[in-house]
C-alpha positions in Angstrom: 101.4 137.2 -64.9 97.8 136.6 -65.4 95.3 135.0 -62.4 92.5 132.8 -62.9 91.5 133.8 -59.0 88.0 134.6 -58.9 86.9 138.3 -57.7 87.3 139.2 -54.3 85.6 141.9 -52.6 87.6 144.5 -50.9 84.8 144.2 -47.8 85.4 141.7 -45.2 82.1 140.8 -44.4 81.6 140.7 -48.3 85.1 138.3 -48.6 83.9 136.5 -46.2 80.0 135.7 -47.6 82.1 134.8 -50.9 84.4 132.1 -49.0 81.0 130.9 -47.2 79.4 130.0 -50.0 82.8 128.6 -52.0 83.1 125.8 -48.9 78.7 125.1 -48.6 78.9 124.8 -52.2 81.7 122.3 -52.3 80.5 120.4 -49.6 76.9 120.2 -50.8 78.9 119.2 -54.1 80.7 116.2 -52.5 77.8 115.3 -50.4 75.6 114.7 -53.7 78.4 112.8 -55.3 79.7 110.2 -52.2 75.7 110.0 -51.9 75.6 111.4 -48.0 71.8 112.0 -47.2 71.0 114.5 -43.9 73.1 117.1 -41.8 
């Protein structure tokens, strides 16, 4: 069976920074589109 999962590094601190910037990326994302100005 074949993945489409995106790398993960074996680090935590490194899994972690990848999942970070997944979620402020996808929230910036949705931000931009429902067009949410400010924190």
């Amino acid at each position: 069976m074949i993945s489409n999962a995106p790398f993960m590094p074996a680090d935590p601190s490194e899994r972690f920074a990848v999942i970070f910037r997944a979620l402020q990326r996808s929230v910036a994302d949705n931000g931009y589109r429902l067009k949410i100005h400010g924190p």
